[in-house]
C-alpha positions in Angstrom: -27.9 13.8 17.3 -25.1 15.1 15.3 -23.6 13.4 12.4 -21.0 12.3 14.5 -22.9 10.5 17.2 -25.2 8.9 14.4 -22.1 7.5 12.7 -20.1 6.8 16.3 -23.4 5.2 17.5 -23.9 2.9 14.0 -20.2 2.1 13.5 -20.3 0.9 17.8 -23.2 -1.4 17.1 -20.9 -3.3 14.3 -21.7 -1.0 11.3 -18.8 -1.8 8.9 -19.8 1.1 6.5 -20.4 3.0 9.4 -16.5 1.7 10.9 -15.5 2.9 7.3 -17.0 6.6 7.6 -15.8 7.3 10.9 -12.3 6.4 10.5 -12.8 8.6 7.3 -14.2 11.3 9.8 -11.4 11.3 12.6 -8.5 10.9 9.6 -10.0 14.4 8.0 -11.0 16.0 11.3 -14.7 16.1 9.9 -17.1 17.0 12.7 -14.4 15.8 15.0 -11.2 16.6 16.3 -8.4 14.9 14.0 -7.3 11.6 15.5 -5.0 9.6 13.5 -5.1 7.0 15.5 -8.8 6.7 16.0 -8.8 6.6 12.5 -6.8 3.9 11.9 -8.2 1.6 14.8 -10.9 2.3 12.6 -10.7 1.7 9.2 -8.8 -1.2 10.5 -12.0 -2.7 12.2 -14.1 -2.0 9.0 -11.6 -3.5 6.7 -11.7 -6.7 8.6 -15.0 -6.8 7.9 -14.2 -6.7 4.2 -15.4 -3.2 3.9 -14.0 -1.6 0.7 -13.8 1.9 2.1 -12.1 0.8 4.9 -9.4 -0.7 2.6 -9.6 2.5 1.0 -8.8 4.5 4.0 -5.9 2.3 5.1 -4.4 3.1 1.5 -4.5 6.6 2.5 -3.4 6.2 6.3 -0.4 4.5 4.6 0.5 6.2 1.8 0.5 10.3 3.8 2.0 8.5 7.2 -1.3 9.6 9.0 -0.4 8.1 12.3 2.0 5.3 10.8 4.9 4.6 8.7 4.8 5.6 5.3 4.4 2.3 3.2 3.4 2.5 -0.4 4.0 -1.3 -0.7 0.8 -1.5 1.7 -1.2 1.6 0.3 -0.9 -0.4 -2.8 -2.0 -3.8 -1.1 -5.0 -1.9 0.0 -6.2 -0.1 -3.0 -6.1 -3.2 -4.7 -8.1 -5.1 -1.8 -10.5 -1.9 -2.2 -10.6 -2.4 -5.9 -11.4 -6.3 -5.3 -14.7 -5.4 -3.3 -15.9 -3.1 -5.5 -14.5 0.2 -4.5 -14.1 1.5 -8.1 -12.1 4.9 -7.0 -9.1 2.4 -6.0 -9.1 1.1 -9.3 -8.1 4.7 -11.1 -5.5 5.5 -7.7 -4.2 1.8 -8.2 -3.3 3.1 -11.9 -1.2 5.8 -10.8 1.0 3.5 -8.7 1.7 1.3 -11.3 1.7 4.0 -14.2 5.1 5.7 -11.4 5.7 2.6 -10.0 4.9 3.6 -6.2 4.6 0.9 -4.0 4.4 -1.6 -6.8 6.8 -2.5 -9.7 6.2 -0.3 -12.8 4.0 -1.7 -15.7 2.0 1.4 -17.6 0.0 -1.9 -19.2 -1.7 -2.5 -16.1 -1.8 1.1 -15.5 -4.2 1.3 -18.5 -6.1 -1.4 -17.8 -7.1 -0.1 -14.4 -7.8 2.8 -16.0 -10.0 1.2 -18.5 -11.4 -0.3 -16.1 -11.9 3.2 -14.1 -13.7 4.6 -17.5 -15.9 1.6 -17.4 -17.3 2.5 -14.0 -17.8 6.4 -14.6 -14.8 6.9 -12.4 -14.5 10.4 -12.3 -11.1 11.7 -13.8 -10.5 8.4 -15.4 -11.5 9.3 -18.9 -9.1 12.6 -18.7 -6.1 10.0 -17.3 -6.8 8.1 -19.7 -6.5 10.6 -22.8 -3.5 11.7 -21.4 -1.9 8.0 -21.6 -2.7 8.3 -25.1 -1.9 11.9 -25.7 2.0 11.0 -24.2 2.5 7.9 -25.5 3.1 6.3 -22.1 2.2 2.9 -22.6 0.7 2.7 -25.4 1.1 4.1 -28.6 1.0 7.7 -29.1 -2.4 8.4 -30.8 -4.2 12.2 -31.1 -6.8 10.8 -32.2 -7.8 8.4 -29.9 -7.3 11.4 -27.1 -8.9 13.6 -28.7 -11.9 11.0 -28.3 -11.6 10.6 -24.6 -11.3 14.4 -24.1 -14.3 14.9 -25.5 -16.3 12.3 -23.7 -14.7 13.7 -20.8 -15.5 17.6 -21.2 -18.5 16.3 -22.5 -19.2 15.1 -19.0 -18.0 18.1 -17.6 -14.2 17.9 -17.0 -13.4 21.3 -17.4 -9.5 20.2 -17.8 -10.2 17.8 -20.4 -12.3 20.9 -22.0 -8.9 22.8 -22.2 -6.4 19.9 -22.9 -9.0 19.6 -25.6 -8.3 22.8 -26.7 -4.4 22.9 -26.7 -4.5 20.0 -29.0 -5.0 22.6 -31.6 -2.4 24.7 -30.2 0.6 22.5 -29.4 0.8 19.5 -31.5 2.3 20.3 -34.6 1.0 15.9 -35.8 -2.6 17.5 -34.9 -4.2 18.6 -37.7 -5.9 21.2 -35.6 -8.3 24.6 -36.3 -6.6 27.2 -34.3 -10.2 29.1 -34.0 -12.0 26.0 -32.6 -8.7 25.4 -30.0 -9.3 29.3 -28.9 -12.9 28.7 -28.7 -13.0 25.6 -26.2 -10.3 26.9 -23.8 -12.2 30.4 -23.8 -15.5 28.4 -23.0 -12.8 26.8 -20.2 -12.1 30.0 -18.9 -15.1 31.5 -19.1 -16.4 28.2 -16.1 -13.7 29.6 -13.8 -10.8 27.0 -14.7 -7.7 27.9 -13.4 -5.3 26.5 -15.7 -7.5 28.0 -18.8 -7.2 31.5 -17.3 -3.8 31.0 -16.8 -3.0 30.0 -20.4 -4.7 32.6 -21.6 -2.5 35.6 -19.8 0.1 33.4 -21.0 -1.2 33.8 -24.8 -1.6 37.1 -24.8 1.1 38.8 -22.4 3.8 36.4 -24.8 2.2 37.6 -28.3 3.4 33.7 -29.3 0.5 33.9 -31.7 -0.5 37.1 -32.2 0.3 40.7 -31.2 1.2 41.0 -27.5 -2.3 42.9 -25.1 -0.8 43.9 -21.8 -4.1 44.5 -20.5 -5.5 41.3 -21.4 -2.9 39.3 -19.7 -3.4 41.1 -16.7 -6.9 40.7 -16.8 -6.8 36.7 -17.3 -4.2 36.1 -14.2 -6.5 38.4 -12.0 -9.0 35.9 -12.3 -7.2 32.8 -12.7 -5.8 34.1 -9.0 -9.2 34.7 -7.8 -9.4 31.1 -8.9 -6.1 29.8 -6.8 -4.1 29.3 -9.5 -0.9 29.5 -8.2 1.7 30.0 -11.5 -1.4 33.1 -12.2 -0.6 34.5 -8.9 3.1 34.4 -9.3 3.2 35.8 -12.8 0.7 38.6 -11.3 3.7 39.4 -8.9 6.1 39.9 -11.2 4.0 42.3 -13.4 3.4 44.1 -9.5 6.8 43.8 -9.4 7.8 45.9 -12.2 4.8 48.0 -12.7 3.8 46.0 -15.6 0.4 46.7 -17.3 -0.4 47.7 -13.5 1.0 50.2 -11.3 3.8 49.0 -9.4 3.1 47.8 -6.1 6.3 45.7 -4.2 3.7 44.4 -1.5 1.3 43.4 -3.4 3.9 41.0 -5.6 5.0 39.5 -2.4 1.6 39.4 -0.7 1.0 37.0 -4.1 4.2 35.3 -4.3 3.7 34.9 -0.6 0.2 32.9 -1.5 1.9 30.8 -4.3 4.7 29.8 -1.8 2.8 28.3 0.7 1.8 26.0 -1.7 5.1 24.5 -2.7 5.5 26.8 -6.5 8.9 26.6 -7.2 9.2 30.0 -9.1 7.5 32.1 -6.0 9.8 30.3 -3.4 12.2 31.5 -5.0 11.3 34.9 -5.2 10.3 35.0 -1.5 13.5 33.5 -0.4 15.6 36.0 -2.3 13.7 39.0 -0.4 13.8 37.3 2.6 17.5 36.9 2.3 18.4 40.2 1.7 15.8 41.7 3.4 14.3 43.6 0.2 10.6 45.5 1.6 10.0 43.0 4.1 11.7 42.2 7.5 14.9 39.9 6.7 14.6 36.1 8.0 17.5 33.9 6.5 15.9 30.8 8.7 13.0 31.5 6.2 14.6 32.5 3.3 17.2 29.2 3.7 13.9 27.3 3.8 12.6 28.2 1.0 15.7 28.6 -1.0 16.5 25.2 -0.4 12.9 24.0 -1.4 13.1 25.6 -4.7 16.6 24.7 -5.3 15.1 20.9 -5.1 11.6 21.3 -7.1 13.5 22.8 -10.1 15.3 25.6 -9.6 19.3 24.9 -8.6 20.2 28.4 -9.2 18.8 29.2 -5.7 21.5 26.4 -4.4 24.3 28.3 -6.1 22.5 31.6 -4.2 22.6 29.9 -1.1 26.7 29.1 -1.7 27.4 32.3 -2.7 25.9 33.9 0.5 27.9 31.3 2.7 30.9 32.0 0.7 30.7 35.5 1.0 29.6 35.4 4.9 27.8 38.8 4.5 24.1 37.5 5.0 24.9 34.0 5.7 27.5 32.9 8.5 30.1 32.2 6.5 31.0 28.2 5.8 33.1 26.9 3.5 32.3 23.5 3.7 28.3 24.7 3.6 28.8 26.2 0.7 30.8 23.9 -1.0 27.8 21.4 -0.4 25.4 24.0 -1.6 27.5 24.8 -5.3 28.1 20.9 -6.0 24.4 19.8 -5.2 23.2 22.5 -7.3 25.4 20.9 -9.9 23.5 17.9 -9.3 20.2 19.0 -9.9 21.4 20.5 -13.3 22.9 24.4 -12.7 25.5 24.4 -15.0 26.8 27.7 -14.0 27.1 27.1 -10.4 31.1 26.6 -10.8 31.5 29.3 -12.5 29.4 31.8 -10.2 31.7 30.0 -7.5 34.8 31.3 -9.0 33.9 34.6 -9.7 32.7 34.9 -6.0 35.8 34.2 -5.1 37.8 36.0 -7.2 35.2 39.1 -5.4 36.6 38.7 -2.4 39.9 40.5 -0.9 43.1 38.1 -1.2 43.4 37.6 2.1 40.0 36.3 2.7 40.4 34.1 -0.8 43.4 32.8 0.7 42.2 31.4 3.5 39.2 30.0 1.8 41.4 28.4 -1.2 44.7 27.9 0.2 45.8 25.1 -1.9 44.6 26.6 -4.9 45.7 29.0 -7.8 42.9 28.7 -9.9 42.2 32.7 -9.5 45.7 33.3 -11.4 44.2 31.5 -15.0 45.2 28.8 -14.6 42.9 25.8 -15.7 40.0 24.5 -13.0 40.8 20.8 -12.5 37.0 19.5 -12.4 35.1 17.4 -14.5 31.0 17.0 -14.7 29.5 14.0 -12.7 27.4 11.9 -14.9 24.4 13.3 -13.1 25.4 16.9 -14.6 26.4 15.8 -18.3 22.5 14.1 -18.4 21.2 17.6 -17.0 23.1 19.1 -20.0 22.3 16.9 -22.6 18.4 17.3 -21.8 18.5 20.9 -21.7 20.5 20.6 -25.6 17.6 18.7 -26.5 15.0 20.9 -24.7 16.7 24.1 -27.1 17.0 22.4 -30.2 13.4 21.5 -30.0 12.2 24.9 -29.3 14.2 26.4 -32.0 12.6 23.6 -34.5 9.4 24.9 -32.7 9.9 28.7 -33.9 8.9 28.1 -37.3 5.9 26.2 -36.2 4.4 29.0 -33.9 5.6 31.9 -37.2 2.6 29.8 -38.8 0.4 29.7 -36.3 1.0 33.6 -36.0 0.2 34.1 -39.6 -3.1 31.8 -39.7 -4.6 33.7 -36.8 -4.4 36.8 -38.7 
């Protein structure tokens, strides 16, 4: 008998761990053809039974919409009954509902006390949560110290990310009393298991000369690897050196081949790029559908710029059909989400285009003669601005802070 059949023929004969697996098995399409709705029939039947991975399951039936309405309220009701009979995973996902307040009402209290309680039951990833709770401040308060503890009783257990966070404390907290040496020695021992993140950091390090002098070659040789590792913000850095023939020989394919990769996994920065050639059809075939689609997805996960690319291009009408009223919706949500030049690059658009053509598109307007643009920012756009004042004053405090850290590494 396969797997399958042992399970199917346990979980038929009133099995509720059995119930549990093979709703697990049809939600994941594990040795069977996904089924949704086998798999909540399922879990359901198990969790009746008071089986706590059949709770478990539900939680996650709820929370992706797997065959139902998304529902966080009862994702959360079902971790917690998980939790309750003893499913000690729950306890760490439970934490991470309260810690954003998904499905339940905020409290980063309880958040730590699930995750406490996580630690407690050699949940894994709960120790690294954990030090990051106390490494932000979020909840508690803020205490290196403390993380520094939990990292290493987590790397200690084999968390290659705590391993690296570990690391970075002697890098990037300027309250850590840290040994720059040790902090290059424990992400190197990071990147030298394969982490992703590690490898990545390093190209970073060395193709930025933050620290030290800038090596080209090293940088390329860390995001090769981090790559090989699907690191996605590797592969997309790794296209733009492609791009330009940076430290490698130019190679346009090969940076969209990579941005191509990174895309398909949601990274803001290479949806970007790839909408941009798709849009204007730069060495590769031209789709605007595409290039639309993942213009817009970047424009909300962080970039708005590519929101003010998509106006212009409906202004102008020369890729995009042209559409005022698309475009207008385009500029002012990308004001929204924090471009602060998206007026601006509006205007001058406009002011690009023949009379005639800005005429009919502005009619009522003489803002292209000098005079002043009636518009204020929405409240939305002045909190944009004001974060990214702080964001620039704190990395020009920060430049007299990485001089030193230059100068001790030499």
């Amino acid at each position: 008998m396969t797997i399958f059949q042992t399970v199917n023929h346990s979980a038929r004969k009133g099995n509720p761990q059995a119930m549990a697996h093979l709703g697990m098995m049809y939600m994941m399409g594990d040795e069977v053809k996904q089924n949704f709705n086998q798999a909540l029939w399922w879990s359901r039947k198990a969790a009746e039974k008071n089986n706590p991975e059949g709770h478990y399951s539900l939680s996650r039936i709820y929370e992706q919409g797997y065959g139902v309405e998304i529902d966080q309220g009862k994702s959360a009701y079902h971790l917690r009954k998980a939790m309750e009979l003893g499913c000690h995973i729950a306890a760490l996902d439970l934490g991470l509902c309260y810690l954003h307040g998904i499905g339940v009402k905020q409290n980063t209290r309880k958040c730590k006390q699930l995750w406490e309680k996580a630690v407690e039951n050699k949940v894994p990833s709960a120790t690294l949560n954990l030090a990051n709770l106390y490494l932000n401040g979020t909840g508690v308060k803020r205490n290196l110290q403390k993380a520094e503890k939990l990292f290493q009783e987590a790397a200690s257990n084999g968390d290659l990310q705590a391993l690296f966070q570990l690391g970075l404390l002697h890098f990037e907290e300027q309250d850590y009393q840290g040994n720059l040496k040790i902090g290059m020695k424990l992400i190197k021992k990071a990147a030298r298991k394969k982490h992703g993140p590690a490898l990545f950091w390093l190209g970073d390090y060395y193709y930025n000369g933050e620290y030290e002098d800038e090596n080209l070659k090293k940088a390329v040789n860390y995001w090769e690897k981090a790559s090989a590792e699907k690191d996605f913000p590797a592969m997309h850095n790794l296209g733009m050196l492609y791009e330009k023939g940076e430290g490698v020989e130019k190679n346009i394919k090969k940076a969209i081949s990579l941005w191509h990769a990174a895309a398909k996994n949601d990274l803001p920065q290479s949806l970007a790029k790839m909408g941009e050639y798709l849009l204007e059809g730069k060495c590769i075939a031209r789709n605007t559908k595409l290039a639309v689609e993942y213009l817009e997805k970047a424009g909300f996960l962080g970039h708005p710029e590519m929101l003010t690319k998509l106006g212009v291009a409906c202004l102008k009408g020369d890729i995009l059909e042209q559409d005022k009223e698309k475009a207008d919706d385009y500029f002012n949500l990308a004001g929204e989400l924090g471009d602060s030049y998206t007026l601006v690059i509006k205007l001058n658009t406009l002011n690009s285009l023949p009379a005639a053509e800005r005429k009919k598109l502005e009619p009522e307007k003489e803002v292209f003669q000098g005079k002043t643009l009636n518009w204020e920012m929405t409240e939305g756009q002045k909190k944009n601005l004001a974060e990214l004042n702080k964001y620039l004053a704190r990395e020009e405090r920060e430049k007299g802070f990485k001089e030193m850290i230059r100068a001790n590494l030499k």
